[in-house]
C-alpha positions in Angstrom: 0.0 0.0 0.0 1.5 3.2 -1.1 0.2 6.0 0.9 1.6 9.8 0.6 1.7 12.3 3.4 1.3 16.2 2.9 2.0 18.4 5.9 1.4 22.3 5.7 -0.4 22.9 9.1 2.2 25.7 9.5 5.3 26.8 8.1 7.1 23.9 6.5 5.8 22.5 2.8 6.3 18.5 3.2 5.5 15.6 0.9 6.2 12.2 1.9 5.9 8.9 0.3 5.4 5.6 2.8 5.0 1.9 1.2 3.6 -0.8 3.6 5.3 1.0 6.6 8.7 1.9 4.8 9.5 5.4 4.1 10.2 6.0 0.3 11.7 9.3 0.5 10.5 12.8 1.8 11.0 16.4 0.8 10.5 19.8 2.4 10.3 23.2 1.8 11.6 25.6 5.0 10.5 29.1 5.6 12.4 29.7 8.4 14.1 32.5 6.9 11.1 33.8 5.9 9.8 34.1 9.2 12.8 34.7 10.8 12.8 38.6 9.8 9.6 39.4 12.2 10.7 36.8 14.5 8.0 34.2 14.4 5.8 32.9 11.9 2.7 35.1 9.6 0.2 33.0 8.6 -0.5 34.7 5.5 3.3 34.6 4.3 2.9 31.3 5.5 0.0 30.3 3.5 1.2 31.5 0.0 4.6 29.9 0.2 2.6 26.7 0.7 1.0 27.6 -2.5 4.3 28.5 -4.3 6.2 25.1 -2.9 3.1 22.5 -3.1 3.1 21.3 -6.7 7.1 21.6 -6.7 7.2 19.2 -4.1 5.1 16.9 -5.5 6.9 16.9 -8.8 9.8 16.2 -7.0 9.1 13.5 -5.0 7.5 11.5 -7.8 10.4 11.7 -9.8 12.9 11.1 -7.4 10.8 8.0 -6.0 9.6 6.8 -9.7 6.1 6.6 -8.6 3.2 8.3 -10.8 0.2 9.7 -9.6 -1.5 6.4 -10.6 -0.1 4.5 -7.9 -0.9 5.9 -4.7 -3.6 3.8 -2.9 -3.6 6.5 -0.4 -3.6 10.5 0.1 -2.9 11.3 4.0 -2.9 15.0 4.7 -2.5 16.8 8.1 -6.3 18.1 8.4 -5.2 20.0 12.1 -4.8 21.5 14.5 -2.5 24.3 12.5 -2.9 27.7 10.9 -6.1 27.6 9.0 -4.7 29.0 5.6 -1.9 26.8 5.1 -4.3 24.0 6.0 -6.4 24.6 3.6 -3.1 24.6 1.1 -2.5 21.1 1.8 -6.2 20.0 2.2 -7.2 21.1 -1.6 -3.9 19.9 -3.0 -4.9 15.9 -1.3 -8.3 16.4 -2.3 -7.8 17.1 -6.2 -5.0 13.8 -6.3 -7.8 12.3 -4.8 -10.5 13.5 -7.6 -7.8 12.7 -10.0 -6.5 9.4 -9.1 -9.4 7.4 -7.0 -7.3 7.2 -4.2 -8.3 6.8 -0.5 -8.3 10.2 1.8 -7.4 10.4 5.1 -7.3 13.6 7.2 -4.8 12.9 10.0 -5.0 14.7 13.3 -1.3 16.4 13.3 -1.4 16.1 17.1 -1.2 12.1 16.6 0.8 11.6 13.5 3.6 13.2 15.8 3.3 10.4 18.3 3.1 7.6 15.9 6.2 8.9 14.4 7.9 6.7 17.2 7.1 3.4 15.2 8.8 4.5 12.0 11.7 2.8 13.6 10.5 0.7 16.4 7.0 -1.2 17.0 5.0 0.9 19.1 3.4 -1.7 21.9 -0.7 -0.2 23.1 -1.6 1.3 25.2 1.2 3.4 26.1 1.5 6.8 27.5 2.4 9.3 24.7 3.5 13.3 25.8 2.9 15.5 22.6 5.7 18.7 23.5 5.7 20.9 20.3 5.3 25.0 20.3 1.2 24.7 20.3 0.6 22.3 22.4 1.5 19.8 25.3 -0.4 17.2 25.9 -0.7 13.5 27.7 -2.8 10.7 25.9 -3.6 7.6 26.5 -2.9 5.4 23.8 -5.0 2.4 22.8 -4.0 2.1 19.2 -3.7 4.4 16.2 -6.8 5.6 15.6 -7.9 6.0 19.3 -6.3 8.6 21.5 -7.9 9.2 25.4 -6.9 12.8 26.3 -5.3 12.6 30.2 -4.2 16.5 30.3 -3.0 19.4 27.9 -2.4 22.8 28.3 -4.5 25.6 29.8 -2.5 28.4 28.3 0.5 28.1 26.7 2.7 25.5 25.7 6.1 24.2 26.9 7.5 25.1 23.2 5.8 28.8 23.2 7.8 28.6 26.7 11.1 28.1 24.9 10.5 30.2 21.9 9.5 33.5 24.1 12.4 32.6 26.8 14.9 32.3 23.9 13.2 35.7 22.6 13.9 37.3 25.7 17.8 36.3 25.6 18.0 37.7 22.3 18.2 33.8 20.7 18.4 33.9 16.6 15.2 32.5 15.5 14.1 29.5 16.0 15.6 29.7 19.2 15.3 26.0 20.7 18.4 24.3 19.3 20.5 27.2 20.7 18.9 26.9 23.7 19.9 23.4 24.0 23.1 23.6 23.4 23.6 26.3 25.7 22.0 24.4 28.5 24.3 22.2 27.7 27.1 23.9 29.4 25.5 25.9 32.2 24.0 24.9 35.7 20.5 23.6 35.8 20.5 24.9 39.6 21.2 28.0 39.0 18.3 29.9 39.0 15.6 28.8 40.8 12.9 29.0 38.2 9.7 27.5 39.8 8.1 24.5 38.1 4.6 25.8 37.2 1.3 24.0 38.1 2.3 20.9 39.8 1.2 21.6 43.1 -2.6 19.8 42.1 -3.7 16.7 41.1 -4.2 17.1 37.7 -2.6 15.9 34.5 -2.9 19.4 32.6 0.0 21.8 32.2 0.3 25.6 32.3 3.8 27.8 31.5 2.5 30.8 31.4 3.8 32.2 34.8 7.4 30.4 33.9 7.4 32.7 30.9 6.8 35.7 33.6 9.6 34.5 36.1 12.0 34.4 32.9 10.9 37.7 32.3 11.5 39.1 35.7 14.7 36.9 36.5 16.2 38.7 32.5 15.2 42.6 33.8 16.9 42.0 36.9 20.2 41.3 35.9 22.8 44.0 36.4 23.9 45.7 33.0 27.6 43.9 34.3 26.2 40.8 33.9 24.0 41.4 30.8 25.0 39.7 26.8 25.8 40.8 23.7 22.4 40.3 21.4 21.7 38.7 18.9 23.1 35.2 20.0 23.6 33.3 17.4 26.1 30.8 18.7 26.6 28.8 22.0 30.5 29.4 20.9 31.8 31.6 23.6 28.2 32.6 25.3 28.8 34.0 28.7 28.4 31.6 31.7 25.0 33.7 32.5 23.3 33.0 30.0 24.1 29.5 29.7 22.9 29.1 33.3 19.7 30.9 32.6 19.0 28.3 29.6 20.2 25.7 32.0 17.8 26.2 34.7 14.6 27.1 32.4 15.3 24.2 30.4 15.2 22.3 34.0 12.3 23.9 35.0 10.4 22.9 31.6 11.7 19.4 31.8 11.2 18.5 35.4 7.3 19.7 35.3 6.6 17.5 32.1 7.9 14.5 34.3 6.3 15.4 37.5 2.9 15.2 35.4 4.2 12.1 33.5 5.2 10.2 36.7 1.7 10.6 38.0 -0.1 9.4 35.0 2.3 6.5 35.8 1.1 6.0 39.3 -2.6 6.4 38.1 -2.1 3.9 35.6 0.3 1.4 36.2 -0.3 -0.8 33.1 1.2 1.9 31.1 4.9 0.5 30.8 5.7 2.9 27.5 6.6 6.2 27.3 6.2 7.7 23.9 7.8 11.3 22.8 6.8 13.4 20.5 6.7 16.8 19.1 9.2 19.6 18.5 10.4 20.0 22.2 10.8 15.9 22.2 14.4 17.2 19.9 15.6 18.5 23.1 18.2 16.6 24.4 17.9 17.1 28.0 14.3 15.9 27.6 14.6 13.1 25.9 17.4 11.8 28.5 15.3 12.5 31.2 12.4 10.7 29.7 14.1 7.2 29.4 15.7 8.0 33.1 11.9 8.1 34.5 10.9 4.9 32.7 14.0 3.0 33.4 13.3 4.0 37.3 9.5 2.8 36.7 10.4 -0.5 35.0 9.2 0.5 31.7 10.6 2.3 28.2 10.6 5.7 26.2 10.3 5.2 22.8 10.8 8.6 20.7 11.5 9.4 17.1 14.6 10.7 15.4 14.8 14.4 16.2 14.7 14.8 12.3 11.0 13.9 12.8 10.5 15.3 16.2 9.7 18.9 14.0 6.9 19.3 11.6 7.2 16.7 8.5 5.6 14.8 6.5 6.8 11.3 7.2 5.1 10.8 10.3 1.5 12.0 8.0 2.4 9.3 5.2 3.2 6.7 8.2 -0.2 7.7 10.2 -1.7 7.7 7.2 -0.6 4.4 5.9 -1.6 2.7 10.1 -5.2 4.1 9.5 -5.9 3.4 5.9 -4.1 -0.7 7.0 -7.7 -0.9 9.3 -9.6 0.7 6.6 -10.1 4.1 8.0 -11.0 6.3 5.6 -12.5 10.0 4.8 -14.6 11.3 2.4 -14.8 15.1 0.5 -16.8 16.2 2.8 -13.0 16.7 4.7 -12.3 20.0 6.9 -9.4 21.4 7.7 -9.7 22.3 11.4 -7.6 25.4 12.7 -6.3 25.4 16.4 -8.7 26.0 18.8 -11.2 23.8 17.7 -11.6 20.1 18.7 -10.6 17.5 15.6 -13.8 15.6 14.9 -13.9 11.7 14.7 -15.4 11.7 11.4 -13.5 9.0 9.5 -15.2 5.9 8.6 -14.6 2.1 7.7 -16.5 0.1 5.7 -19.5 2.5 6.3 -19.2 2.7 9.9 -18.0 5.7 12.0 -15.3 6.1 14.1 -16.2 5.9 17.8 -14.5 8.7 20.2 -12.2 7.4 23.0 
């Protein structure tokens, strides 16, 4: 079964093409540097380079691949949560390959794909635990199989990646500021500063950074202008010991509170023995490290993909795309793209029945 994957749900064009769980090949079009003059991303820049890049892409990939149009059994495109024009880029492009070629559609939750990922390189064993860390959104699901997700927490406010991005902004971090980050964390103390570890004192599973963002903020203005940095920063070459124990301690702070929440969901639900990563913030090494040190010390695992697919792409859309349409998931024209903020609905059917929600 040869499915391809389209990803546009922000700011990175990607095609993907997956046979019976193998990745083909993949290609993508960046606009970081597009972005990276107004320091984050414009939805309507972003929207018309997806136009621009779309067709390119797709060119591309069937030539390098030697696939035709003709062959693709199925057309898996990210349907949300994302930035509601360059959705709606990627949605019309899978729906006229559809019109044109009879193949099967399948709008993938983004949110999901990210998780499932994981098993591009190693079997994923359900249910498992999967934390989603990307720069929308941070969430903990319970996970029963591909197509069904139980929601165990998310965020109330902002998300541990808007966390890093508006730290790093703070510091004066080139854009996208998270790699740098990392590797400046790298060589400062993660003891520091004592940055406080935001809503943990509760018993819930959701997560909130919004404050930590605030005590960055505060800790930043009250440095003395002796022990302030150069700005921009665009290397972690010869950055002053400050500010590597700043990005030390924040990235601490960020890290400890996702395992405080994930080691309770472990308590609560001790047949969970798999920990799976996902999402932009998964790249960060300190994260993942601590992430297989918590399920080591809990008798289990931590599964996580390469940080190549930790970020936006379209692999892990061909490779969710290609698990759904193997139990004969499927979606019809009738397909919305579904911009953040609004729930993803379970609208896919198989064989004429609907999906049931978790």
């Amino acid at each position: 079964m040869l499915c391809l994957g389209i990803e546009s749900s922000c700011d990175e064009t990607a095609l993907a093409l997956v046979r019976d769980g193998v990745l083909l090949d993949a290609v993508l079009a960046s606009q970081v540097d597009v972005h990276a003059l107004f320091g984050g991303v414009v939805p309507e820049l972003a929207s018309r380079e997806h136009y621009r890049f779309m067709g390119v892409l797709f060119d591309t990939l069937m030539q390098r691949t030697g696939c035709r149009p003709a062959d693709l059994d199925v057309v898996a495109v990210s349907r949300g949560p994302g930035l509601l024009g360059s959705l709606l880029v990627g949605v019309a492009f899978a729906k006229g390959l559809v019109l044109g070629t009879g193949a099967r559609l399948l709008g993938i939750n983004h949110l999901h794909a990210h998780l499932l990922a994981a098993g591009l390189e190693e079997a994923l064993p359900f249910p498992a635990l999967g934390l989603l860390v990307s720069g929308g959104h941070t969430h903990l699901y319970r996970m029963e199989g591909p197509a069904r997700f139980v929601t165990l927490g998310r965020t109330l406010d902002d998300a541990a990646g808007e966390a890093f991005d508006k730290a790093g902004k703070l510091m004066g971090l080139a854009y996208p500021a998270g790699r740098l980050m990392d590797a400046l964390a790298c060589a400062g103390d993660d003891r520091a500063v004592p940055f406080p570890r935001p809503y943990v004192r509760n018993a819930t599973l959701d997560f909130s950074f919004s404050g930590l963002k605030t005590a960055a903020s505060a800790y930043l203005d009250s440095l003395p202008p002796s022990a302030r940095w150069p700005r921009p920063v665009t290397t972690a070459q010869g950055a002053s010991r400050v500010l590597c124990d700043c990005c030390a301690s924040y990235t601490r702070a960020i890290v400890d509170t996702l395992m405080i929440k994930v080691e309770r969901t472990l308590e609560r639900q001790p047949d969970l023995k798999t920990l799976i990563l996902a999402g932009g913030v998964a790249a960060n090494s300190h994260l993942r490290a601590r992430a297989r040190e918590v399920m080591r010390r809990h008798g289990g695992r931590a599964i996580m993909p390469a940080p190549a697919y930790c970020t936006d792409n379209a692999v892990m859309v061909a490779y969710a795309g290609w698990l759904l349409a193997r139990e004969g998931w499927r979606h019809d024209l009738s397909l919305e793209a579904i911009p953040r903020g609004r729930p993803i609905p379970d609208d896919m059917r198989r064989d004429g029945v609907p999906h049931v929600a978790a």
